[in-house]
N, C-alpha and C positions, 0 to 999 in steps of 0.2 A: 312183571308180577309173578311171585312164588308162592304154591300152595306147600309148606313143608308137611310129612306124615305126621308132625305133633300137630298137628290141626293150625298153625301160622302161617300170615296172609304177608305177603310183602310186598309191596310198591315201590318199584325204584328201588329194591334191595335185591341178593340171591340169597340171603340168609336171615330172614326172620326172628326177632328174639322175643317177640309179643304177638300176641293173638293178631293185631293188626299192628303192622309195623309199616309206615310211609316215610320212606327217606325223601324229604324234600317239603313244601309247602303244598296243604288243599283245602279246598272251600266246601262250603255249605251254604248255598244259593239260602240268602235270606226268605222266611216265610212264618205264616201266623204260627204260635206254639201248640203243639198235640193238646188236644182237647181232654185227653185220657193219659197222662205224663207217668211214668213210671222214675224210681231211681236210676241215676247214670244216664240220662237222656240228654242230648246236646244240640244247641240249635241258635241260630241267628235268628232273633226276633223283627219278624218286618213291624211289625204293633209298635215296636220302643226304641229307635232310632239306629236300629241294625245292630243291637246288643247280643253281643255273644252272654248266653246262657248256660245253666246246669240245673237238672233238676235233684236234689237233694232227698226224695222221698217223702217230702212233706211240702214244699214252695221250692218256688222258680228263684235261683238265687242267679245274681249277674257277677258276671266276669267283670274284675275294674277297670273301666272306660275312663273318666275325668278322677285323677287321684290316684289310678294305679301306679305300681310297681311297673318297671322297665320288665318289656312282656318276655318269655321265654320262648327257646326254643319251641319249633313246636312239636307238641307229644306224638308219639308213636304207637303205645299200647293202646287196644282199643280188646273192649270185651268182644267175646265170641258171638257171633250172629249166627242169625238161625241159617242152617244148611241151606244154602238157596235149591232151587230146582234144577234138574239138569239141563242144562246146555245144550242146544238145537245140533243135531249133526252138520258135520262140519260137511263143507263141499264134498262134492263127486270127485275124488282124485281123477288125473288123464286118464283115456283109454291106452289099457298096457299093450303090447304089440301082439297080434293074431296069436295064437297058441293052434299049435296042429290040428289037422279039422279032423273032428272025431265024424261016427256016422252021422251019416243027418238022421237027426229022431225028427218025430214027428212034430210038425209046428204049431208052435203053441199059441193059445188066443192070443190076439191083439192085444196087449192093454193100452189103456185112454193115452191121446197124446204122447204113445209114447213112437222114440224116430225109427224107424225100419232099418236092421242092419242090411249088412249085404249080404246078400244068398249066399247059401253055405257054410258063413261065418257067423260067431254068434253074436247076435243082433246085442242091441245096448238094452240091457233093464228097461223098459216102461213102465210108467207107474200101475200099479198093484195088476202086472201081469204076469203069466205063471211063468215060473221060475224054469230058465230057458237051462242047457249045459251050462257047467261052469267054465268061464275063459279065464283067462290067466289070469292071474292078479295085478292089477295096473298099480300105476306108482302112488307110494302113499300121497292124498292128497296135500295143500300148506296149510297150513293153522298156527295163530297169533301163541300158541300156548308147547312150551317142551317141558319134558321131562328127565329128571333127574333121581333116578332110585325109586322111591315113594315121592318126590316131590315135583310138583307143576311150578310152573315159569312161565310169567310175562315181562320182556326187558323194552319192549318198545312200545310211546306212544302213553297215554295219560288211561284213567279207569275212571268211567262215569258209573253215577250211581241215581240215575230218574234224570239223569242229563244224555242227550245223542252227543253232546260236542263239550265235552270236560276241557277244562284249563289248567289243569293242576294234577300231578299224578295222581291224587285220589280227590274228585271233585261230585258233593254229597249234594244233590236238591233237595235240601229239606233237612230236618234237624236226625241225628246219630242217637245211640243210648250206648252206653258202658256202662256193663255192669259193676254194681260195688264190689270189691274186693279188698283184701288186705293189698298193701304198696309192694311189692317185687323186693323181692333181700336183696337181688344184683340188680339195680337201675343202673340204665346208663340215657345220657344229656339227651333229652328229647322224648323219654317215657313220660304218658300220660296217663293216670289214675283218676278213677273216683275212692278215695277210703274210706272202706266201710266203719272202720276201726275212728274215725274224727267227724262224724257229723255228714258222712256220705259229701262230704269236700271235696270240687273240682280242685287238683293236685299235679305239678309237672316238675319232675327234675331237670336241675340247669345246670349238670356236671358233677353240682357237689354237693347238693340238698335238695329234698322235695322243698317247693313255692308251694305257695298256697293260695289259687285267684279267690280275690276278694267279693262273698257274699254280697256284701251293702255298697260298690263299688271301688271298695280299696285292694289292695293285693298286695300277696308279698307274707314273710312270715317275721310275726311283729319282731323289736327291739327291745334290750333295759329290759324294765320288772315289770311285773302288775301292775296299775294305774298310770306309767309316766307314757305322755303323749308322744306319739310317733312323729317322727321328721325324716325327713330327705338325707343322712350323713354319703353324701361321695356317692349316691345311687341307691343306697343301702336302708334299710329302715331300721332306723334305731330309737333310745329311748333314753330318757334324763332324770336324775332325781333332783333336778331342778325345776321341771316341768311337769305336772301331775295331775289327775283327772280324781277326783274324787264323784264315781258315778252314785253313790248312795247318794248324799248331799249335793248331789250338783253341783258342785265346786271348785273352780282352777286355780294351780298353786303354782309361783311362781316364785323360785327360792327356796319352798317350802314342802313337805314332802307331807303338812297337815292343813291343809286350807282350813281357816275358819268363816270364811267367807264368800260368795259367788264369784269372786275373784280375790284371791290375796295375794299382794306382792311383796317381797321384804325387801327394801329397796326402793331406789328412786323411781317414778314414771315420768313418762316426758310425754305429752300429748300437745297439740295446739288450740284443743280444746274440751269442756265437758258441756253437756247436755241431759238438764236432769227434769224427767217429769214433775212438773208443779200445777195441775190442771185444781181448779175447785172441785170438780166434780171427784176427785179423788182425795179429799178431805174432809174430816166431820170435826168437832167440838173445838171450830177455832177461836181465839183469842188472843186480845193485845198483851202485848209483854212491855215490861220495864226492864230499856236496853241501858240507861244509864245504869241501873242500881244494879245489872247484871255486868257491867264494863269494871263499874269500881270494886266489885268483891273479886273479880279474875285475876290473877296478873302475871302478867306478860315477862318472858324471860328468855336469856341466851345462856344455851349448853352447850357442851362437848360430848354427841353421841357417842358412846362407847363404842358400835363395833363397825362405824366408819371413821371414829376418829377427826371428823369436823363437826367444827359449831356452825348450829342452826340457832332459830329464831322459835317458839312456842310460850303453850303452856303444860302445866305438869297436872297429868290426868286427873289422880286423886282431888288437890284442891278444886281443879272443874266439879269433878261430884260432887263435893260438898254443896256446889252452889248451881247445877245444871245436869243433874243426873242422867237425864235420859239423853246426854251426848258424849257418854262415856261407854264404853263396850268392854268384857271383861272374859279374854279367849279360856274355853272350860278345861282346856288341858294343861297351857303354862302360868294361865290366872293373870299374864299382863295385862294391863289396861291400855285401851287405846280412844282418842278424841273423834270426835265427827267437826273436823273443822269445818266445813261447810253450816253446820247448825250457829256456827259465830258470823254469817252473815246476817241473817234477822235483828238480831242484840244491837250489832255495829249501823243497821240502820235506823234500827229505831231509836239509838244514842245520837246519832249523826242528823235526825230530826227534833229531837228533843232539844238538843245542841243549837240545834238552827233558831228554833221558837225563842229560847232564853236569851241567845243574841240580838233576835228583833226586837224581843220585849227591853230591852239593855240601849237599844239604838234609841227606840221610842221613849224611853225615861231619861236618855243626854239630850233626844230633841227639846224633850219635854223643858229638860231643867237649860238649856243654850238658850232657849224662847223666852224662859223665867230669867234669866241671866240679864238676858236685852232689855226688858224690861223695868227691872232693877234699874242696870246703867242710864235708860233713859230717865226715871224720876230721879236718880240720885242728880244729872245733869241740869233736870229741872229748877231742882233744891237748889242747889251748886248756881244759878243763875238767878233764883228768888235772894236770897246771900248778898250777890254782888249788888241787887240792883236796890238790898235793902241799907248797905254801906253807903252806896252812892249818897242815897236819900240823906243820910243822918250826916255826911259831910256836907254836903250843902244846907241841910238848917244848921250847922254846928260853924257853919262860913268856912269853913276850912277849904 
């Protein structure tokens, strides 16, 4: 660890380039978030499933967990902290070797516990005993920390911070602040910011751009334009003006760079199926329709779409309106018209029952008349046998 005379902290480094600069990986022992949160505050939430956080000056925004961005390096600048306290004197370096015995002065109190030299020579310091001659100066004590000009140094061994036993050259029990600032003109892969300058933004360079961890848990700094939806390209977030978010209207556009609808797609859909709410309770002023007299005014036709070039099977909107208006839709900006074919299910079953009835009623009027048929042929048979039997008669009186 180096303390440079610009006031920079280094870990794992000899040359600091940011207030706190950690060459390597450190933690922040998960725990509840400060009660009293300031800008630049940084902390792993035990409350929310060990969410690394930021506090932005106004809410707790989360670093992207599920849906982030491929995480970066990790950052190095950390705001300035407040001056800690000073540091405990270091050990009692050895006793340096006897220095020539002056006179013997006079012996001075006892102090507590402390160990009795040997006659003549001057005894070792006791605690808060009076100050015996001065002996030689013994060898400078060891100490985990050197110095370089104006600058302090630690090169060995991990820095805890509310931790006795760190894992990581800088390992934090409990959540960090970084103050907001403007981003460093000369970043380099592994600086960490909060910018004041975008929304007090947790922010980390990965070489060749600030990132930007994602508030609502996404990360990463978006793709494409305004509204087109962000995707995965190669690691990358990028964006389509095939794919589009219309957040005024609620609206996803697919093909289209102007949805007219909660979903609009120009282009074919493939699904294996649809599911559409039909509850009663979600319906008021219902009423039967007449599916045949609405089948016979439709009609049915095959075209050659213009801008895919095959023929399909429909019908053409306008004459729908004439005869079914409210399944016709009319987009406000290019004025095409478009069908609800799904509203030609009702029509086609109430034609397809209608259909049915006038067949049974059709069955029942040939039984009817097969029944009248048989009948017939049985008196005509009758007739036909009254005939023979009245020939018969009239040959025999006529002797023949």
């Amino acid at each position: 660890m180096r303390i440079t005379a610009a006031g920079n902290v280094g870990i794992g480094t000899s040359s600091p380039a940011r207030k706190l600069h950690v060459a390597g990986p450190m933690r922040l022992d998960s725990a509840a978030l400060p009660g009293t949160p300031a800008a630049g505050d940084i902390a792993i939430d035990s409350g929310d499933a060990n969410k690394l956080k930021w506090y932005d000056g106004s809410a707790w925004q989360i670093a992207g967990g599920s849906g982030s961005g491929t995480t970066g390096a990790t950052g190095a600048t950390g705001a300035t902290g407040i001056t800690g306290a000073t540091g405990a004197t270091g050990a009692t370096g050895a006793t340096g070797s006897d220095g020539a015995q002056g006179f013997t002065g006079a012996t001075g109190a006892t102090g507590a516990d402390g160990a009795q030299g040997l006659a003549g020579a001057t005894g070792a310091t006791g605690n808060n005993g009076a100050q015996g001659l001065t002996g030689a100066t013994g060898a400078t004590g060891a100490s985990p920390w050197s110095l370089s000009g104006a600058d302090a140094y630690y090169t060995a061994g991990n820095i805890g911070a509310g931790t006795s036993s760190p894992a990581r050259q800088l390992h934090v029990a409990g959540p960090i602040r970084v103050n907001a600032t403007a981003l460093p003109g000369t970043p380099a892969a592994g600086d960490v910011a909060i910018d004041s300058a975008d929304s007090n933004k947790l922010k980390w360079y990965d070489g060749s751009a600030w990132q930007t961890a994602g508030g609502g848990g996404g990360s990463g700094t978006p793709g494409g334009s305004t509204t087109q939806v962000q995707f995965n390209n190669s690691g990358a977030f990028a964006g389509s003006a095939n794919l589009v978010w219309d957040n005024t209207n609620g609206r996803l556009g697919v093909n289209t760079s102007a949805p007219a609808e909660a979903v609009h797609v120009v282009g074919n859909v493939r699904a294996d199926g649809y599911i559409t709410s039909s509850d009663r309770r979600l319906k008021s002023e219902i009423q039967d329709i007449d599916g045949l007299e609405f089948i016979r005014k439709v009609r049915g036709v095959r075209y050659l779409r213009n801008a895919t070039h095959m023929y399909e099977y429909g019908v053409i909107a306008q004459e729908v309106e004439t005869v079914a208006p409210d399944l016709v839709s009319t987009d406000p900006v290019t004025g095409l018209k478009a069908v609800n074919y799904q509203g030609f299910i009702a029509p086609l079953l109430d034609a397809a029952k209608r259909t049915d009835q006038q067949c049974v009623r059709v069955e029942r009027s040939l039984a009817s008349l097969g029944d009248e048929n048989r009948r017939m042929r049985e008196e005509l048979e009758a007739i036909k046998a009254e005939l023979e039997a009245m020939r018969t008669l009239i040959r025999e009186k006529s002797g023949r």
